[in-house]
C-alpha positions in Angstrom: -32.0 -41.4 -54.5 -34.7 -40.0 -55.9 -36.5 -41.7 -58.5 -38.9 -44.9 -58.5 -37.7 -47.7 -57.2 -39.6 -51.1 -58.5 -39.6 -54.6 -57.5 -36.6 -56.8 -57.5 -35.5 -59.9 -58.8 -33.5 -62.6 -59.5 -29.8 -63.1 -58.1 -26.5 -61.1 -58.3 -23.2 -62.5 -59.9 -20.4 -62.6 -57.2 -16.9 -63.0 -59.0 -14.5 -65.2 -56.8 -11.0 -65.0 -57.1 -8.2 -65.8 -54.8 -6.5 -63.4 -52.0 -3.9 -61.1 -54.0 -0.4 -62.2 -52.7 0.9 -58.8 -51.1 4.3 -58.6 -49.5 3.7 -56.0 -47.1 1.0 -54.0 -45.5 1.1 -50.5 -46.6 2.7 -47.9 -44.1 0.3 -46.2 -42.0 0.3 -42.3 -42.2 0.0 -40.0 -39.6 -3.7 -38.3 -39.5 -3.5 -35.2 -41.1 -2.3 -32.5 -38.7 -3.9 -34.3 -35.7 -7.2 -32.5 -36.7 -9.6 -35.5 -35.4 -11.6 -38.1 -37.2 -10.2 -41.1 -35.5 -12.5 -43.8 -35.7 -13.3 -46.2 -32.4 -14.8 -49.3 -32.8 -18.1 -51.0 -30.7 -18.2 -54.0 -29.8 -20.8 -55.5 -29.8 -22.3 -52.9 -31.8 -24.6 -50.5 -29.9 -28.4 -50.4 -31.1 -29.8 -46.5 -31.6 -33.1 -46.7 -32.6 -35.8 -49.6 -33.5 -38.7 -48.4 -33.9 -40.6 -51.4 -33.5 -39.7 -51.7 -29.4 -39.2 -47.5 -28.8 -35.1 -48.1 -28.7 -34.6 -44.0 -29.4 -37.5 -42.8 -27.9 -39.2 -43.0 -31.0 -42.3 -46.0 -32.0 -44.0 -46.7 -34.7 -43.6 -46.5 -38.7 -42.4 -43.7 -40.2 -44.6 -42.3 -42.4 -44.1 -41.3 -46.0 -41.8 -38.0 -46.2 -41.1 -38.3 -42.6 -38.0 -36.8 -40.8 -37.5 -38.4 -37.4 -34.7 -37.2 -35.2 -32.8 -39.4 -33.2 -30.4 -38.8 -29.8 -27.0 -40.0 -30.6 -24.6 -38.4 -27.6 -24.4 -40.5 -25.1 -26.5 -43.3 -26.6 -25.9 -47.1 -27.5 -22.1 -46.7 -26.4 -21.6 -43.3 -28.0 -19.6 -40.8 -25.6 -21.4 -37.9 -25.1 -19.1 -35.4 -26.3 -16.1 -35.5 -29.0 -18.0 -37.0 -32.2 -18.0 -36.2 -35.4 -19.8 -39.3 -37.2 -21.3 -42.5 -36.5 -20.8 -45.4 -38.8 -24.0 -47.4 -38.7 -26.1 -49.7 -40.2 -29.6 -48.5 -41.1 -32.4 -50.6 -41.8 -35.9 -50.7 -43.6 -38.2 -53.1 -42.0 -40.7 -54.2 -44.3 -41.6 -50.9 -46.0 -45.3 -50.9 -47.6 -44.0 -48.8 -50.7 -40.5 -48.6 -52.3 -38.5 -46.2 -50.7 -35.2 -44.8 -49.4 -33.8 -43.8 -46.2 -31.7 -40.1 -45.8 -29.7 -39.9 -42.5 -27.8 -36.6 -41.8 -26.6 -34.2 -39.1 -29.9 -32.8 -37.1 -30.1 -29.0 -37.5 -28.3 -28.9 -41.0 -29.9 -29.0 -44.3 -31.1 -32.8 -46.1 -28.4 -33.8 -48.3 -29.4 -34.5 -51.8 -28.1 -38.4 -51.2 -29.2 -41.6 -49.8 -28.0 -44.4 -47.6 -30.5 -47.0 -48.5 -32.8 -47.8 -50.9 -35.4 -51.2 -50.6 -38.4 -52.3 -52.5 -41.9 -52.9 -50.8 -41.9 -55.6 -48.0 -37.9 -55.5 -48.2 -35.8 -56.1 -44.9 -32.8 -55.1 -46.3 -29.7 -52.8 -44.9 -27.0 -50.7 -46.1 -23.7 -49.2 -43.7 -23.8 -45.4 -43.7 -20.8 -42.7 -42.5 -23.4 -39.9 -40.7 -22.5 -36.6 -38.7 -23.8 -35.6 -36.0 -25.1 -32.1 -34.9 -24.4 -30.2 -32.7 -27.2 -31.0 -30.3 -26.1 -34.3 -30.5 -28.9 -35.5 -32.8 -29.4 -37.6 -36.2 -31.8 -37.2 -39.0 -33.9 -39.8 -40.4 -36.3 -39.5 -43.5 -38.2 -41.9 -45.0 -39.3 -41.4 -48.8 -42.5 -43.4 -49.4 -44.5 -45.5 -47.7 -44.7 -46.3 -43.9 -41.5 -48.7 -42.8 -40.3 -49.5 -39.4 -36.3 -48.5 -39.2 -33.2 -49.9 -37.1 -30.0 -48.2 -36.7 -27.2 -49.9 -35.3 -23.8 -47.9 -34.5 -20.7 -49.9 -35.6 -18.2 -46.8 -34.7 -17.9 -43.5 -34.2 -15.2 -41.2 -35.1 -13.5 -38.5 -32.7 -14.3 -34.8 -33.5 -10.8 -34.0 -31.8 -7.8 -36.6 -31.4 -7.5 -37.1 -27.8 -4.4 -39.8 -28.0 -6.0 -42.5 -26.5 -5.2 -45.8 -27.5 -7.4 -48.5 -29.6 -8.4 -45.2 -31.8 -6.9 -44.5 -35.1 -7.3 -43.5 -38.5 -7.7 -45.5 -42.0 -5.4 -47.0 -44.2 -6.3 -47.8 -47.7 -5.4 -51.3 -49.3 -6.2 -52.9 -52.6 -9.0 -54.6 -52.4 -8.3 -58.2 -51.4 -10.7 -61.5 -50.8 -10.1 -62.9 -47.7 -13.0 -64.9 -47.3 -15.3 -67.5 -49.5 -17.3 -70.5 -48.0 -17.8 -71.5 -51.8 -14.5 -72.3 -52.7 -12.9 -72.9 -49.0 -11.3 -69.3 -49.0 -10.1 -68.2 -45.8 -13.0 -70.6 -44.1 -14.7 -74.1 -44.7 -15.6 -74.7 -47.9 -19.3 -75.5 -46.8 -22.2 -72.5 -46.5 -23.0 -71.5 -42.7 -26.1 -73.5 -41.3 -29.2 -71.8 -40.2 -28.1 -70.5 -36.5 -24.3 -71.2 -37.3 -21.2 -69.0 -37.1 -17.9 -69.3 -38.6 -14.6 -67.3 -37.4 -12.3 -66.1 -40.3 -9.3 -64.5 -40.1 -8.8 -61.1 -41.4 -5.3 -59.5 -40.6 -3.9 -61.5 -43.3 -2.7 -60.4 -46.7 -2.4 -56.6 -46.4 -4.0 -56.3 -42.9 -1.4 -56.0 -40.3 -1.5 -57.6 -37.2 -1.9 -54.5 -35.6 -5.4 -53.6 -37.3 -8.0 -52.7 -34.6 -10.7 -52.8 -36.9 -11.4 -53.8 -40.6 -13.1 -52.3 -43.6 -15.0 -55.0 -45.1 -17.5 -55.9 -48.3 -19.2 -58.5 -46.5 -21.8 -60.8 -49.4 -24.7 -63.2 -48.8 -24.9 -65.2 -52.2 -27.6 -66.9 -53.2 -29.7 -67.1 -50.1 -32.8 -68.9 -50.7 -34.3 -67.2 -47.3 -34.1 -63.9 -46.1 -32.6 -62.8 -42.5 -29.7 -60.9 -41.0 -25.6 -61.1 -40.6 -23.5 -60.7 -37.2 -20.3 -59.9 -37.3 -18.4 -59.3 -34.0 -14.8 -59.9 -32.7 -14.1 -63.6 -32.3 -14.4 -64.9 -28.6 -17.7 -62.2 -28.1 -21.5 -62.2 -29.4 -23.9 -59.6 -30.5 -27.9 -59.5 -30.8 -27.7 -56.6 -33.9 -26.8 -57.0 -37.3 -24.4 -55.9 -39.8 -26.0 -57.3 -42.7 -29.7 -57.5 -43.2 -30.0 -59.6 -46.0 -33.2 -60.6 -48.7 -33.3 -64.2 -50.8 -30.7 -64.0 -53.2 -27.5 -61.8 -52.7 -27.3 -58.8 -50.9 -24.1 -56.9 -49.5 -22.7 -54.1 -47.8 -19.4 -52.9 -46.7 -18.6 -51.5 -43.2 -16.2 -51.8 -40.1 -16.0 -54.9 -37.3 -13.1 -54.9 -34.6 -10.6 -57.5 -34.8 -10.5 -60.0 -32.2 -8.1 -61.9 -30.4 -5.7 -63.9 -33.5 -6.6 -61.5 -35.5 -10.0 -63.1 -35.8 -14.0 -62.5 -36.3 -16.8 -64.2 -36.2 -19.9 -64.0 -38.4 -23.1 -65.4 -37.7 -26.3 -66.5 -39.8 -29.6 -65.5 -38.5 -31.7 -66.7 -40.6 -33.9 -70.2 -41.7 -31.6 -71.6 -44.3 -27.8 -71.8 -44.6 -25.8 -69.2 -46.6 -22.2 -68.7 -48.5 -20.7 -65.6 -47.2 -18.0 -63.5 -49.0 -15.9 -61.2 -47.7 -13.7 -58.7 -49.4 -11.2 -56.3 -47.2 -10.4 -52.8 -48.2 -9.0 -51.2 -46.0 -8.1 -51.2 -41.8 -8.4 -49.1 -38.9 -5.1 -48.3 -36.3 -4.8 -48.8 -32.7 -3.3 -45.0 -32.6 -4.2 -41.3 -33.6 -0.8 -40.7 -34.4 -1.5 -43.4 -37.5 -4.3 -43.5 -40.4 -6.1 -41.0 -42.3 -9.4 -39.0 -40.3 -12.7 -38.8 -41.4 -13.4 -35.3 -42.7 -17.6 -35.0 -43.3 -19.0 -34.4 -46.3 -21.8 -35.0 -48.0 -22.8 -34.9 -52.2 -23.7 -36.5 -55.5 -21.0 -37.0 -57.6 -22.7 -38.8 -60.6 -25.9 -39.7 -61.9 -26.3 -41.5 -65.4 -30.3 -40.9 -65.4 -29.2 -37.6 -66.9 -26.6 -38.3 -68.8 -26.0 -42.0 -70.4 -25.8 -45.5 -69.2 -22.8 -47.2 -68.7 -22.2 -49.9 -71.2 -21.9 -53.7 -70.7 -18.6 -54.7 -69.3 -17.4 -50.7 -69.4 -15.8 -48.6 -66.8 -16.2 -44.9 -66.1 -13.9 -42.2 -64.1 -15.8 -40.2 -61.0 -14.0 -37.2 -59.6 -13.2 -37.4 -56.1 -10.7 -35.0 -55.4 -11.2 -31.2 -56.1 -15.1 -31.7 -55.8 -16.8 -30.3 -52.8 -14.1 -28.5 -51.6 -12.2 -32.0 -51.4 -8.1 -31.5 -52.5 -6.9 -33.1 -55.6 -4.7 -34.9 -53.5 -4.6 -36.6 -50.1 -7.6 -38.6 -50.3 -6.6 -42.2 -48.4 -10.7 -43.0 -49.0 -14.0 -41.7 -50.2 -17.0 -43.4 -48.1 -18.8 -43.9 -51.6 -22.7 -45.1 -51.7 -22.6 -47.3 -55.1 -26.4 -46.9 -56.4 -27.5 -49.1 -59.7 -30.7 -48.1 -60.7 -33.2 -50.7 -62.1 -30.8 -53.1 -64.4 -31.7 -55.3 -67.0 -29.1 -57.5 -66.2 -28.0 -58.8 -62.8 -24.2 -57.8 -62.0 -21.6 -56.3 -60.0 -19.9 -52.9 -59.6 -16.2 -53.0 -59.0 -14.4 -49.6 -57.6 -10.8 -49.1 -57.7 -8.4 -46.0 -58.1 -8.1 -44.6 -61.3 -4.6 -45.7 -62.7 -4.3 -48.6 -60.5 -4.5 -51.9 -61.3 -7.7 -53.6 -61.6 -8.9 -55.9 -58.6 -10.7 -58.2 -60.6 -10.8 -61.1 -58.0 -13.6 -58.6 -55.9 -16.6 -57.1 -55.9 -18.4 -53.6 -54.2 -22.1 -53.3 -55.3 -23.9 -56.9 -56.5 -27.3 -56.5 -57.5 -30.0 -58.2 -58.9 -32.0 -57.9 -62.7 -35.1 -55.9 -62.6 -37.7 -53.0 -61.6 -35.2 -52.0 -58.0 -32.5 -50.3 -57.1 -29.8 -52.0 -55.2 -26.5 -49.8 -52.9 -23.7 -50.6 -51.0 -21.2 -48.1 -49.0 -17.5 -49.1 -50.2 -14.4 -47.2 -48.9 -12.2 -46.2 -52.1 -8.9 -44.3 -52.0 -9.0 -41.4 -54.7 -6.2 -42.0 -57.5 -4.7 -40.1 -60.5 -6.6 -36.7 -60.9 -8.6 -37.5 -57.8 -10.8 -40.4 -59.9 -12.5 -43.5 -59.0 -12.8 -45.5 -61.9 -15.8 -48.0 -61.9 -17.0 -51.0 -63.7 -20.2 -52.4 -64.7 -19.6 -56.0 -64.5 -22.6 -56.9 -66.2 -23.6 -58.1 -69.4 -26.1 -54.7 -70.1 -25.8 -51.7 -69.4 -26.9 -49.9 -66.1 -27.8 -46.4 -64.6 -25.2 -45.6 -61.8 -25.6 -43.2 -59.3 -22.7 -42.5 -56.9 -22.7 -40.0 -53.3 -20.3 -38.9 -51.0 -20.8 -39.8 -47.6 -17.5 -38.8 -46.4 -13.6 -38.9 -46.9 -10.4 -39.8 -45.3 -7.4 -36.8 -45.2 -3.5 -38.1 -45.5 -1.8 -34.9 -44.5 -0.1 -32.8 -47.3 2.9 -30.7 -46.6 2.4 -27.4 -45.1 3.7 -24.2 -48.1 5.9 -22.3 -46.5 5.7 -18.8 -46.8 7.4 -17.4 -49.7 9.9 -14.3 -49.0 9.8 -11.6 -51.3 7.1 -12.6 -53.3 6.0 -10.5 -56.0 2.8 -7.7 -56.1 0.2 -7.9 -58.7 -1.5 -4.8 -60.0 -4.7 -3.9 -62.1 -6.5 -1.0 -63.0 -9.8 -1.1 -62.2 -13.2 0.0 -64.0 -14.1 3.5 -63.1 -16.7 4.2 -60.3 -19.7 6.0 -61.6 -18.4 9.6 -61.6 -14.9 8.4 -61.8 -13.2 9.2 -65.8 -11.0 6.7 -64.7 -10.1 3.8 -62.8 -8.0 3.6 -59.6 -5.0 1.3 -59.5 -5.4 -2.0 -57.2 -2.5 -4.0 -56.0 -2.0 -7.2 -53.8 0.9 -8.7 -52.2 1.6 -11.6 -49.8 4.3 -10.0 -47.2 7.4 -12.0 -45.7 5.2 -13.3 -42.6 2.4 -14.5 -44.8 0.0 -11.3 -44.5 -1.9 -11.1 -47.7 -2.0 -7.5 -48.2 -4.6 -5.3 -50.2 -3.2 -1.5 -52.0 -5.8 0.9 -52.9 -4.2 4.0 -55.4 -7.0 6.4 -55.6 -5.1 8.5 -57.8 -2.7 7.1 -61.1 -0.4 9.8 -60.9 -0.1 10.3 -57.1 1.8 7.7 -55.1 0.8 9.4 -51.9 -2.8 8.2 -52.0 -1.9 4.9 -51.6 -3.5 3.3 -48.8 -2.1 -0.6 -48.0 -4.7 -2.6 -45.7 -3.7 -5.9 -44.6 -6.8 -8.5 -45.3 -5.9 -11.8 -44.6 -7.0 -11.5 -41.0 -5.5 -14.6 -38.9 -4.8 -16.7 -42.2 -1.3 -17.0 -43.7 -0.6 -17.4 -47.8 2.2 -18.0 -49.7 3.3 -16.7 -53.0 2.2 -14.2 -55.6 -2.1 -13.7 -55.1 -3.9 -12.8 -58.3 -6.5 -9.8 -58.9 -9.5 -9.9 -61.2 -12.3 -8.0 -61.6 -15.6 -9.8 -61.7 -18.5 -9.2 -63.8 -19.8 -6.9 -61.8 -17.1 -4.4 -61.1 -16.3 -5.8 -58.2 -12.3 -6.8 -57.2 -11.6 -10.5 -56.2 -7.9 -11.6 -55.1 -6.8 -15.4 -55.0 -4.1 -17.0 -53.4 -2.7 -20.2 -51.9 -3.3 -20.8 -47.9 -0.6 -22.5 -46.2 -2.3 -25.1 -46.3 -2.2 -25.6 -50.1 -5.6 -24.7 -50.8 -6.4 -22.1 -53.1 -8.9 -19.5 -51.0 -10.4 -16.4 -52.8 -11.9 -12.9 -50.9 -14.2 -10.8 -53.0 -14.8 -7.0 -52.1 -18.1 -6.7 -50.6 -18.5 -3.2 -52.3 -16.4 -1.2 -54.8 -17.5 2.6 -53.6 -16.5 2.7 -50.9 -14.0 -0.2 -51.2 -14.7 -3.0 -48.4 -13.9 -6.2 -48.2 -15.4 -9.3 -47.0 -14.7 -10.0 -43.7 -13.4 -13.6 -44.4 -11.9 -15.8 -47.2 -13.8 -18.9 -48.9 -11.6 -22.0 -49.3 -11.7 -23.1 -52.6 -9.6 -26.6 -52.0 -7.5 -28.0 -54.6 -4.5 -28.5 -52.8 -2.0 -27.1 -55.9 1.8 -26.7 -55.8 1.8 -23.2 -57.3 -0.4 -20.0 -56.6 -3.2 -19.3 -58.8 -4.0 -17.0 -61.6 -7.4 -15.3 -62.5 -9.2 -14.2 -65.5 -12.5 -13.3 -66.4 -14.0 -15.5 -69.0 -16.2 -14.6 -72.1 -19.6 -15.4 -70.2 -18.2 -13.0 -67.6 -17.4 -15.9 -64.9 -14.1 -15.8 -63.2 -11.4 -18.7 -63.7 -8.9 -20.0 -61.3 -5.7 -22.0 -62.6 -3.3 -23.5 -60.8 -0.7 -26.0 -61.3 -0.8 -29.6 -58.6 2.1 -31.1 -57.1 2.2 -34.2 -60.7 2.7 -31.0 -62.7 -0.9 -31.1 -63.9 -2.7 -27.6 -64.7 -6.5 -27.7 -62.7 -9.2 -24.8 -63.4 -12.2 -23.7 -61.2 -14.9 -21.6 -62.6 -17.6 -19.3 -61.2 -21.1 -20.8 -62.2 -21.8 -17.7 -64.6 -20.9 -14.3 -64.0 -20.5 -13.1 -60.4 -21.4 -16.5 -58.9 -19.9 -19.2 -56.5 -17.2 -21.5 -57.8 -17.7 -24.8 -58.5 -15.4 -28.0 -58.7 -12.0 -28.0 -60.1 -11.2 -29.7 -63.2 -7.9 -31.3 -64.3 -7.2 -30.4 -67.8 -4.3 -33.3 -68.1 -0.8 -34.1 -67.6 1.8 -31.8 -68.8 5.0 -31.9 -66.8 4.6 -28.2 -65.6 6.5 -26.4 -62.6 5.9 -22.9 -60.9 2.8 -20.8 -61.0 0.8 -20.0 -64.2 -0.3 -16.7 -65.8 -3.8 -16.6 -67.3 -4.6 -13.3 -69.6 -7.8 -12.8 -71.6 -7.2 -12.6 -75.5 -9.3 -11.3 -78.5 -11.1 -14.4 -79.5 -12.6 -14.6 -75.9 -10.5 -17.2 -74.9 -7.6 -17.4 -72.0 -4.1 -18.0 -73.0 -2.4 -19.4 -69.9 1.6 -19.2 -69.8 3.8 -21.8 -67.6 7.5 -23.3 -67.3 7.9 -26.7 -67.5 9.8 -29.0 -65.3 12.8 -28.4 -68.3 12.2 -24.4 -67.3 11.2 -23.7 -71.1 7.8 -21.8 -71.6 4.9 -23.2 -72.8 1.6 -22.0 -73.7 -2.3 -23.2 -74.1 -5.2 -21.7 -75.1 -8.7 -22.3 -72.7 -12.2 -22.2 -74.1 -15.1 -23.6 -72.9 -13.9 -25.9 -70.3 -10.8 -27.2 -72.6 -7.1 -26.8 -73.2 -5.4 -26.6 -76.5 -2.4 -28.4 -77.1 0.5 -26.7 -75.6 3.1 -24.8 -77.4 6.7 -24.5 -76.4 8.1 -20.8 -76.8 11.5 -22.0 -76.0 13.9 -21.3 -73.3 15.4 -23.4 -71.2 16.4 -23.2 -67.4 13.5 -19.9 -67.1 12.7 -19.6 -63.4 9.7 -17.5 -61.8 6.3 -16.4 -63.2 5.7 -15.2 -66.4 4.5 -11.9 -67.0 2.5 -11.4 -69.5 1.3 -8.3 -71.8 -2.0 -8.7 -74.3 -0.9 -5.6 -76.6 -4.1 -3.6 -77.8 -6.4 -5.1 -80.4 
């Protein structure tokens, strides 16, 4: 984060609640096309860096707008090949200014996130899902002030699946208590003693037995002394934490392999005993033929301090899917850094998919009233439209920050290559010294080819020159051809993958084309159509697999697209047609699931209500004509 952080106080509300009576486990998927990101547990967890003792090779403070880079190949139990992320838990060790802490992939630019944020003289930690480069090497960079830091790995997560066994990838569930020593949940209704463990039981409710490693909120409440959490399989030990913990209550979510019984034992390091709460949501398998994989990524998805607070008690919707390059669909969990930013009110953020039911019984960010900010990583599966939905569970309102750390792919059917799939054709804008413009045409061909047609003449069919461009990527369907601000052709179509990937020529006279695609995600149903909006930007449409119609938009004329945007339900089937009509606007044309044809107008980010032109049982595209004036 980037603004001020102040000085914190008083305690957090934890909400308890009893475990959710679930039937049965969800089924574990298989990880999306075997493409990697299984996670493998450690323990005990492995220690990276402390800079207080020189574990890392580095010693000392970092400094104020420091970036430290840390080995993590064949480090602390890390292999030293085969690794896309580390889950760890960082820590600030009594920083002399507020600050935050940025970890990232050495060699690749700072992401405009954080992973922790702590007040002046704070011990305090927070999980983090972090990639590695590709020497092998982790960022570190401290804001403000001077402040010792500890990373400790929990996991790390397979750049290829190699099929060995006690890896695997993750499997949502709804967020479920297991554990509270308050009310005798899961454990002894009595707080853990200074120097005293308790073992709990966490393949139970919608953990199967079979779980390698868990997903967990883990809370101090009310701690009246500061000091740090173990958590470990039952039956071992560790000398690192999971939780670094201040007085009052602090949490974080991460990942802790399952012991024998299904068991696992936290400990309390500290000089007074503690309540500890512990809130599952979501597991680890044993096998790479199970779970979701992590896929890397790294953004801010929201930020209130420029927009407006969230109210007392109210929720609001963060897209997830279609952001970032992310599909709309797919998304089994979003590693999600929950950032409130100085509240007047102490609370608790709760994070559940949009459309789902409510887990009201749990918690994923508590945090204190005050001059601080206060974060916690939670795991979140992605629900209708791709949204999280959030809740401030306080009684004012709060500034809310959230980043992407990461996300976990469920695989989505391959598109098989449509046969005999229609060619789109435009007329282009002269060349200088051209009266007129030269016909362009695109078609995807039998075997997936997305093929380009260049007619230099109108009226002679013999200088027509047809240049495959798709290189070694197969599409699907009918691709779409617009011209961009600039004069310059752009064709879209769906990858076989069910992303939506765009080429642009790199120059109109002489025609070339850029030597590869860009993917612009969105996992859709349908092909895409293309026009050129009134501020000169291009728009992509397409329809997703619910029937919903998404858009994508250039940032201004010419420019790189952006996120996609779901402009609501509307029961539509097939690919839709977008033209450009006199108002400025984009009229876009599509069947519905009845086969009738409907029609909406787009303007400034929004969609009319739609009209039904009749017809039932219509099949295909339409094809549309804008007559002149």
């Amino acid at each position: 984060m980037r603004g001020r952080v102040g000085t914190l106080l008083a305690a957090a509300l934890v909400v308890a609640g009893a475990i959710a009576q679930i039937a049965h486990a969800p089924v574990a998927r298989a990880d999306a096309s075997g493409q990697g990101g299984d996670f493998v547990p450690l323990a005990p967890n492995g220690q990276l860096l402390d800079t207080r003792s020189g574990i890392g090779g580095v010693t000392g403070a970092r400094g104020p707008g420091s970036t430290t880079a840390v080995t993590a190949l064949g480090k602390a139990g890390i292999p030293a090949s085969n690794v896309r992320a580390l889950m760890v838990d960082v820590i600030t060790v009594s920083p002399t200014a507020g600050t935050f802490l940025v970890l990232w992939a050495d060699g690749t630019p700072r992401p405009p996130i954080s992973m922790l944020n702590a007040l002046a003289g704070q011990t305090i930690s927070n999980s983090a899902v972090v990639p590695v480069g590709a020497d092998g090497k982790i960022d570190v960079y401290n804001a403000a002030g001077s402040t010792q830091v500890v990373i400790n790995v929990q996991g790390y997560f397979t750049q290829i699946s190699t099929g060995a066994s006690g890896q695997g990838g993750y499997v949502p569930v709804p967020d479920t208590r297991l554990v509270d020593t308050r009310t005798g949940l899961g454990a002894p209704k009595a707080a853990i003693a200074s120097g005293g463990t308790v073992t709990v039981t966490v393949t139970t409710g919608p953990v199967p037995t079979t779980a390698s490693s868990v997903f967990v909120n883990l809370i101090v409440t009310s701690a009246t002394a500061g000091g740090w959490l173990g958590a470990y399989p039952a039956g071992g030990s560790t000398t690192v934490s999971m939780l670094d913990f201040v007085a009052g209550t602090t949490n974080t979510g991460g990942t802790v392999k399952v012991g024998s019984g299904g068991r696992i034992t936290l400990s309390n390091h500290s000089s007074a005993a503690i309540n500890i709460v512990l809130d599952v949501q979501g597991y680890f398998v044993a096998t790479s033929t199970q779970g979701a994989g992590l896929r890397n990524a790294a953004a801010r998805l929201l930020d209130t301090r420029s927009t407006t607070p969230v109210p007392a008690g109210a929720t609001i919707d963060v897209a997830v899917g279609g952001t970032n390059g992310l599909p709309t669909r797919g998304i089994a969990g979003a590693a999600l850094d929950l950032k409130i930013i100085n509240p007047a009110q102490s609370g608790l953020l709760r994070a559940w998919p949009a459309g789902d039911p409510e887990p009201t019984s749990t918690s994923d960010t508590d945090f204190p009233a005050g001059n601080n900010a206060r974060d916690a990583l939670a795991v979140v599966r992605a629900g209708v439209e791709g949204k999280v939905r959030i809740r401030n569970a306080s009684p004012g309102p709060v500034n809310l920050a959230v980043d992407l750390e990461g996300w976990f792919a469920d695989p989505i059917p391959a598109v098989p290559v449509e046969q005999n799939a229609r060619v789109t054709a435009v007329q282009a804008t002269p060349v200088p010294g051209a009266s007129v413009g030269t016909l362009e045409y695109a078609y995807t061909d039998n075997i997936g080819r997305l093929v380009h047609g260049h007619q230099g003449s109108l009226d002679d069919f013999s200088s027509l020159q047809w240049t495959v461009i798709s290189g070694s990527d197969a599409f699907s369907g009918q691709p779409a051809l617009a011209e961009q601000a600039d004069g310059r052709l752009q064709v879209a179509d769906q990858n076989v993958d069910a992303d939506v990937w765009v080429n642009t020529e790199a120059t109109k006279s002489p025609l070339a084309w850029n030597p590869s695609f860009v993917n612009l995600g969105g996992s859709m149903s349908s092909p895409p159509a293309l026009a050129r909006s009134g501020d000169g930007s291009l728009v992509a449409f397409a329809v997703d697999a619910d029937g919903r119609l998404w858009y994508v938009q250039q940032g201004g004329a010419n420019g790189a697209y952006g996120s996609w945007h779901s402009l609501g339900a509307a029961g539509l089937a097939g690919a839709p047609t977008a033209v450009v009509v006199a108002n400025g606007g984009i009229q876009v044309f599509a069947r519905d699931t009845t086969g009738a044809l409907r029609t909406a107008l787009f303007s400034g980010g929004t969609l009319s209500a739609w009209t039904s032109l009749g017809g039932t049982g219509l099949t295909g595209t339409p094809a549309v004509v804008v007559n002149p004036g």
